[in-house]
Structures are given as structure tokens and as C-alpha cells.
DRENDO-1510 file (C-alpha; in Angstrom, 1 decimal, always signed):
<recs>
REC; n; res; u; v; w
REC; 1; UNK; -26.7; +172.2; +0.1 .
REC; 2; UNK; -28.2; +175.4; +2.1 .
REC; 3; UNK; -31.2; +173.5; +2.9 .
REC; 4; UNK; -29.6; +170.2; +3.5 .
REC; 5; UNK; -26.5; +171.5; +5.5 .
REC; 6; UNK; -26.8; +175.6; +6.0 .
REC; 7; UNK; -24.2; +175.5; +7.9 .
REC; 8; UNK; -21.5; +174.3; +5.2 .
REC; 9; UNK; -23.5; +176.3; +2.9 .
REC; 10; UNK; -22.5; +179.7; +4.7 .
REC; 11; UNK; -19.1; +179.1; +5.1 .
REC; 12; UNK; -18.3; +177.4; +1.5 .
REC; 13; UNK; -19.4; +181.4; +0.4 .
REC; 14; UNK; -17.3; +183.0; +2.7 .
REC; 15; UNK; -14.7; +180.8; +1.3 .
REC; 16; UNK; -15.6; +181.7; -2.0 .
REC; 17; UNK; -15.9; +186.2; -1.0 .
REC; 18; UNK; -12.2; +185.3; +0.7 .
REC; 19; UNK; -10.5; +184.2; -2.8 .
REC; 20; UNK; -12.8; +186.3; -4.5 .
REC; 21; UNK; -11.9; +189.3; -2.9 .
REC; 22; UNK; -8.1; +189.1; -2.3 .
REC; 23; UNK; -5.2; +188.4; -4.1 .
REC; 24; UNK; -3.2; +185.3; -3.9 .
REC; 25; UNK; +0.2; +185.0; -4.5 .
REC; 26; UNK; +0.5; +181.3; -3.5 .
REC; 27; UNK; +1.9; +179.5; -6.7 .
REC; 28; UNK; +0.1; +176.2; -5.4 .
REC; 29; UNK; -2.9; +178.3; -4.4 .
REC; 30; UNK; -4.5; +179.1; -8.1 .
REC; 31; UNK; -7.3; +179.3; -9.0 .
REC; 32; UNK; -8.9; +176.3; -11.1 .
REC; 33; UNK; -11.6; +176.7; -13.8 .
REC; 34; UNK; -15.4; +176.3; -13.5 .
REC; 35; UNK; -14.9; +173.5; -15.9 .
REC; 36; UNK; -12.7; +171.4; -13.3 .
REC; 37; UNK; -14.6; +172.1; -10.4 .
REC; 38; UNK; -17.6; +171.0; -12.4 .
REC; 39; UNK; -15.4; +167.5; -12.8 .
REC; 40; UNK; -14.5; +167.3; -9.3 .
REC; 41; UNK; -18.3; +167.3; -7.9 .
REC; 42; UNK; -19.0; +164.8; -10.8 .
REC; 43; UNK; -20.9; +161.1; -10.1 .
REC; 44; UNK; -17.1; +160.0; -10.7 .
REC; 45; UNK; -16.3; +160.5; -7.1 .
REC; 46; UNK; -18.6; +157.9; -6.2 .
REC; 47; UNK; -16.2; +155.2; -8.0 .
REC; 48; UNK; -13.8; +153.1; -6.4 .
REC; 49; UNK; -11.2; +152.7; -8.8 .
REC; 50; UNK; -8.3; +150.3; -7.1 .
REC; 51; UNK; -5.4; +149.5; -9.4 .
REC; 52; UNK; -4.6; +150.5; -13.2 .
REC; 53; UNK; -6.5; +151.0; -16.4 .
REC; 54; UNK; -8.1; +147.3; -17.3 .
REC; 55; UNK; -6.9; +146.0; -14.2 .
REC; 56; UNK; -9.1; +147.0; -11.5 .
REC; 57; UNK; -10.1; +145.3; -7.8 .
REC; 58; UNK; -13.6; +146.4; -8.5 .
REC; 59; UNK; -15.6; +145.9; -11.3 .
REC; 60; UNK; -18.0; +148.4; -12.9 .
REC; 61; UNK; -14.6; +150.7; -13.5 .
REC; 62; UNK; -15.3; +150.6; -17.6 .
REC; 63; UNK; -15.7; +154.5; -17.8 .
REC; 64; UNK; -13.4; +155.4; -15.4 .
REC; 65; UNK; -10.9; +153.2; -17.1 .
REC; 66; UNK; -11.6; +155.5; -20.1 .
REC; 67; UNK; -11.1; +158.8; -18.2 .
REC; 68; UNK; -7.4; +158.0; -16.8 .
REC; 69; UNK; -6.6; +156.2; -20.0 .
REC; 70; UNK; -7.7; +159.7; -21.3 .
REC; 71; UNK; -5.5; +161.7; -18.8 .
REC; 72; UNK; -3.0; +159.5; -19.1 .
REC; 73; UNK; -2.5; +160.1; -22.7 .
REC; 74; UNK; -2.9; +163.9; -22.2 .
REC; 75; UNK; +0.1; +163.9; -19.7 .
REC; 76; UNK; +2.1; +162.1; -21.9 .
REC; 77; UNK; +1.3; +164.2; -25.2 .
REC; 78; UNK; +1.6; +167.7; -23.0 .
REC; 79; UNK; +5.2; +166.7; -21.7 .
REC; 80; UNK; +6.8; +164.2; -24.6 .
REC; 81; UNK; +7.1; +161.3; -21.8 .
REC; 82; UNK; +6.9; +157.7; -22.5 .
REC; 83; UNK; +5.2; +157.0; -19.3 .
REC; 84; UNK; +2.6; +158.5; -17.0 .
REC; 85; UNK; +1.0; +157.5; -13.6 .
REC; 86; UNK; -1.6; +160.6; -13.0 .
REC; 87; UNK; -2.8; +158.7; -9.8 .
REC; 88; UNK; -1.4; +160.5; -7.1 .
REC; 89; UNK; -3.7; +163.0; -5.5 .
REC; 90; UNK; -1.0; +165.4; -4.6 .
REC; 91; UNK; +2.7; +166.1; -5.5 .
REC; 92; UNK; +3.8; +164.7; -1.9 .
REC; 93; UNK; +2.0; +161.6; -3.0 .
REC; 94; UNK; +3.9; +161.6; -6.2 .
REC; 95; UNK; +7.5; +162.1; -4.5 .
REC; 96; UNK; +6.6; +159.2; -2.2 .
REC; 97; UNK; +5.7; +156.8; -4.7 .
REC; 98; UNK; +8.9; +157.6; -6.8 .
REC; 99; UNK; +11.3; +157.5; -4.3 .
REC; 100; UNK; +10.0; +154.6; -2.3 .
REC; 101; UNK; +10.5; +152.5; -5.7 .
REC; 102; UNK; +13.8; +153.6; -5.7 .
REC; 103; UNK; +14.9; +154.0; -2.6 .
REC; 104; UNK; +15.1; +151.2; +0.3 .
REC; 105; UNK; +14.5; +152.8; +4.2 .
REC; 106; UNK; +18.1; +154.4; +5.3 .
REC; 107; UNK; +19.5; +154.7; +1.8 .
REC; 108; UNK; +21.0; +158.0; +0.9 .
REC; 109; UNK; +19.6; +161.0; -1.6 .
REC; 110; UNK; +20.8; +164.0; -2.8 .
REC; 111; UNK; +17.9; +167.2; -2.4 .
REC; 112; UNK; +17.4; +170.9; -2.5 .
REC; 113; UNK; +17.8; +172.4; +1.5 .
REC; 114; UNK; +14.5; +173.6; +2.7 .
REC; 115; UNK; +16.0; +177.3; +3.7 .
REC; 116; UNK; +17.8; +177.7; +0.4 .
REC; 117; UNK; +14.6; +177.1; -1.2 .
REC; 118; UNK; +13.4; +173.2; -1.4 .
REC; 119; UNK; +10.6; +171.2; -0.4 .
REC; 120; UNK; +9.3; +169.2; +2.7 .
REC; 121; UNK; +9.4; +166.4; +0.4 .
REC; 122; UNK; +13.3; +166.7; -0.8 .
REC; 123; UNK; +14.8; +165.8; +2.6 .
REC; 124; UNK; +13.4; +168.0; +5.4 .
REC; 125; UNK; +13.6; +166.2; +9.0 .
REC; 126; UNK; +9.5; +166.6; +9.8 .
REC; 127; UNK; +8.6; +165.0; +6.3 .
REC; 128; UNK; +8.7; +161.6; +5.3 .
REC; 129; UNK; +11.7; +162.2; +3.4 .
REC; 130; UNK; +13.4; +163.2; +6.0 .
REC; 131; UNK; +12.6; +160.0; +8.2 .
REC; 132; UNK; +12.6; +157.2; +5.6 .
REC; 133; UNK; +16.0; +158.2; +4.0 .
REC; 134; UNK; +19.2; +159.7; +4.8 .
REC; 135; UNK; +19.0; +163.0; +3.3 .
REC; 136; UNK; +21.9; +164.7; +2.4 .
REC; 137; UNK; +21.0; +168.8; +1.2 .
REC; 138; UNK; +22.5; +171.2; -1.3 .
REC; 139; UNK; +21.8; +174.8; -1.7 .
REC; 140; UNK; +22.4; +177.9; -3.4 .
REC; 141; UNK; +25.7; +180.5; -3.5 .
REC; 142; UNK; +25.8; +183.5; -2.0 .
REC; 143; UNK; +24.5; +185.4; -5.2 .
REC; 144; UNK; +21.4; +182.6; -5.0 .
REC; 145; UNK; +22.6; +180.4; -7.7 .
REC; 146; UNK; +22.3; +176.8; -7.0 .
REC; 147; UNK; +25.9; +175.6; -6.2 .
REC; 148; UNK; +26.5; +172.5; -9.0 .
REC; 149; UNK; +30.0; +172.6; -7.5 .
REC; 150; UNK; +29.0; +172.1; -3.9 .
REC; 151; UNK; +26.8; +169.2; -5.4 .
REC; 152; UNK; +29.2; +167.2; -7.1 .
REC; 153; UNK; +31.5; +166.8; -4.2 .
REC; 154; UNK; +28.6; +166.2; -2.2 .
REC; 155; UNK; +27.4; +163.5; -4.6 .
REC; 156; UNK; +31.1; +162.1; -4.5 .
REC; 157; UNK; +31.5; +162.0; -1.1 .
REC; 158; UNK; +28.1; +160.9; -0.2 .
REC; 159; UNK; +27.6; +158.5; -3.1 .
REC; 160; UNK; +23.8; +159.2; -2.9 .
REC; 161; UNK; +21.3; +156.3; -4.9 .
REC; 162; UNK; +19.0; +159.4; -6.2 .
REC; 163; UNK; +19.8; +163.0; -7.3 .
REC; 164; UNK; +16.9; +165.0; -6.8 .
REC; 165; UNK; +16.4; +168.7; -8.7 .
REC; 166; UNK; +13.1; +171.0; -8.2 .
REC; 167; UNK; +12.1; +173.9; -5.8 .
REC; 168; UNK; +8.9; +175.8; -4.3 .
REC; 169; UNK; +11.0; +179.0; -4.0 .
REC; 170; UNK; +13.9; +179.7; -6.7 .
REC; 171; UNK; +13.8; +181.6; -9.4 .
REC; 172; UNK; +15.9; +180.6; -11.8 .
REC; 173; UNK; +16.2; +178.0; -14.6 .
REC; 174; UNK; +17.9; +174.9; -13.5 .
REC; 175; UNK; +20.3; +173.1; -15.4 .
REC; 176; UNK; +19.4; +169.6; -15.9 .
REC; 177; UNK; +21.9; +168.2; -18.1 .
REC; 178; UNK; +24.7; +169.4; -14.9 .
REC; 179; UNK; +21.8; +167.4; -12.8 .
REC; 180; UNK; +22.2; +164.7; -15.1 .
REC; 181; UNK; +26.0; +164.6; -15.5 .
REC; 182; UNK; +26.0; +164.4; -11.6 .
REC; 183; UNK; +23.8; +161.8; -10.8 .
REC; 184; UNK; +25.2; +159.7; -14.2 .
REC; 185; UNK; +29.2; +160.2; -12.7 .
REC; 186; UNK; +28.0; +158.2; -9.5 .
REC; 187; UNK; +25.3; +155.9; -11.0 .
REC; 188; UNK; +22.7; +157.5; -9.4 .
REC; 189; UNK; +18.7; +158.1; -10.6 .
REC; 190; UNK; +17.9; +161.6; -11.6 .
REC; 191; UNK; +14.4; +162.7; -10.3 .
REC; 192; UNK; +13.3; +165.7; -11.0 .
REC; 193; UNK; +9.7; +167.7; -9.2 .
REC; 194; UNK; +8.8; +170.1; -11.3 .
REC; 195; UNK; +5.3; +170.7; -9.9 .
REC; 196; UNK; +6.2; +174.6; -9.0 .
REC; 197; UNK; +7.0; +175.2; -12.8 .
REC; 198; UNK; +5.3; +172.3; -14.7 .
REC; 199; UNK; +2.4; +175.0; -16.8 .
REC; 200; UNK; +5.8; +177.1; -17.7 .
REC; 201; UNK; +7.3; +173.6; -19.2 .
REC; 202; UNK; +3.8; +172.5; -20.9 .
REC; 203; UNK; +3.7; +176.2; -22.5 .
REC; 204; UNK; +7.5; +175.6; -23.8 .
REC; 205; UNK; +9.3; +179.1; -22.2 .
REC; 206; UNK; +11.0; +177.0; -19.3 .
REC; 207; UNK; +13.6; +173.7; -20.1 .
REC; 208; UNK; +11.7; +170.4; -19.9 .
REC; 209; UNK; +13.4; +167.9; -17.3 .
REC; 210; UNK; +12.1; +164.8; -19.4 .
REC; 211; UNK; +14.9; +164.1; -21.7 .
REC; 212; UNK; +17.2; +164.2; -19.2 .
REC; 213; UNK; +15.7; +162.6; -16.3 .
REC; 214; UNK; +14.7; +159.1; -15.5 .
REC; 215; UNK; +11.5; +160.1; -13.5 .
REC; 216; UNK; +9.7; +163.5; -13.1 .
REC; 217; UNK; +6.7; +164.3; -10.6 .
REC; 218; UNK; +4.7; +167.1; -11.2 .
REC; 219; UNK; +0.7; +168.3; -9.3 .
REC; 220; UNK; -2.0; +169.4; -11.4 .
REC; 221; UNK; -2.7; +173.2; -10.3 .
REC; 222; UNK; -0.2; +175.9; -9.3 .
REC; 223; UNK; +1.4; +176.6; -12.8 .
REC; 224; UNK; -0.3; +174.4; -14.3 .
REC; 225; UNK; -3.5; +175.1; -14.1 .
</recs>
């Protein structure tokens, strides 16, 4: 690359001195192993690979069939699910494409407020979440517990079509049988994003949404990785 393009050459290493030298304290900011970034600059990137395992648009997809069979299993193994999709590129991706096959444009969900420690994705007015679907927000109490009381009568009142639990900036452990109790009273689906705490679930010290949930999104880095 320094002969062929110098220019992204020099600035890929000052990249590289910047997380080198400092310390992040980003949870979705870690750092990933030589291994992956080995995988990531591999031939595989040169593969179109439209629609599901064995059911591809192009052909020529026999290997990379076997690689998201692969992760796909892995996923499924590491977090005792039934069912995986690892084809989202990002956990924004993964939201969308969970609640767009739930939710119809102007229905009515239940998610974490941005301010009290949420998402963009869970309901916040510049996101798509936001746009797309009436959002209606719960939040913590004043000693920064989340409120379950404050949810269930906003779930009754609002009647929302999805229940939505997960955070990028709480703490504690959340309780997702109360999540569950909720979202079953009103006949609602239970999704859970547990991207910000996924490596703590996969290492068994942190509650695993799956049992209790009928779909869970999750990224590959921050805690995971």
C-alpha cells in the first residue's frame, strides 16, 4: 500500500500510533485481534454473496456458503438460540431488520429514552426508529434503576406491538422475565439488543435474554470481542 497509495499508507499508521497510544474507553470502540483483521482483508471481500446459505443470486458462493453456515452455527452454540441471521453489518442494521418484520410504518413500540441511557435505534426522533414508528420511551428512577412500574402502565396505556429492552449506557442487570411479563400481558414481541453486553452473556456472568425473548440483536465487537 505505501507504494501504491502513500497517502492512505501514512495516515492508516497514524490511525494505528492514535489507538496504540491512548486509551479507549468506548465499549463499541475495542480493539479486535490480529486474527480478525487478518479475515477482514481476506479474498472473501471480493464475493458477492446475495441471499442465504444454499440459496444465493450469484453463483460461485460454495465457500462462502460454508463460512456463514460456520458462523452461523457458532452464534447459535455461543448463545443457546434456535436461530441466527449473522448478516447484518452492524447492530443498527440488526434493529432495523427485526423491527421492520415486526413492525408496519406508524405502529407503536415500547424503548429505553435516549437521555436515561438508550439507543438511537430504540426510538430517538433523528434515527430511523424514531421516523418509521411511533415510539413511546421509558426510563430510569431517580436512584437510576429502570422504572418496570412506569413501563407497565405505559405498555397498558399505549398498547405498544413490540417491547424493546437493551442500553449503550446503564449499568445494571436487567430483568427480562419483568420485560417478558410486560410485553406477554399486552400481546406484544419482546426484543431484546444486547450488543453493549453480549461478550458478558457468552462468558455466562451476565442473564442471557434468549429464553425469555422472541428476538435478540446483538454486533460482533464491543464486549464481544
Amino acid at each position: 500500500m505505501g507504494a501504491g497509495d502513500p497517502e492512505i499508507a501514512d495516515l492508516i499508521e497514524k490511525e494505528i500510533q492514535r489507538q496504540n497510544e491512548g486509551l479507549e474507553l468506548i465499549a463499541s470502540e475495542n480493539f479486535v485481534s490480529p486474527a480478525v483483521l487478518e479475515a477482514m482483508g481476506s479474498p472473501l471481500t471480493n464475493k458477492y454473496a446475495e441471499g442465504l446459505p444454499g440459496k444465493r443470486y450469484y453463483g460461485g458462493c460454495e465457500v462462502v456458503d460454508e463460512v456463514e453456515q460456520l458462523a452461523i452455527d457458532r452464534a447459535k452454540e455461543l448463545f443457546g438460540a434456535e436461530h441466527a441471521n449473522v448478516q447484518p453489518h452492524s447492530g443498527a442494521q440488526a434493529n432495523y431488520a427485526a423491527m421492520t418484520a415486526f413492525l408496519k410504518p406508524g405502529d407503536t413500540f415500547l424503548g429505553m429514552d435516549l437521555s436515561n441511557g438508550g439507543h438511537l435505534t430504540h426510538g430517538s426522533p433523528v434515527n430511523f426508529s424514531g421516523m418509521l414508528f411511533r415510539a413511546i420511551s421509558y426510563g430510569v428512577t431517580d436512584d437510576g434503576l429502570l422504572d418496570y412500574d412506569d413501563m407497565r402502565r405505559k405498555a397498558r396505556e399505549h398498547r405498544p406491538r413490540l417491547v424493546l429492552a437493551g442500553y449503550s449506557a446503564y449499568s445494571r442487570i436487567i430483568d427480562f422475565a419483568a420485560f417478558a411479563d410486560i410485553a406477554k400481558e399486552i400481546g406484544a414481541i419482546f426484543m431484546v439488543d444486547m450488543a453493549h453486553f453480549a461478550g458478558l452473556v457468552a462468558a455466562k456472568v451476565h442473564p442471557s435474554p434468549v429464553p425469555h425473548a422472541d428476538i435478540v440483536t446483538t454486533t460482533t465487537h464491543k464486549t464481544l470481542r
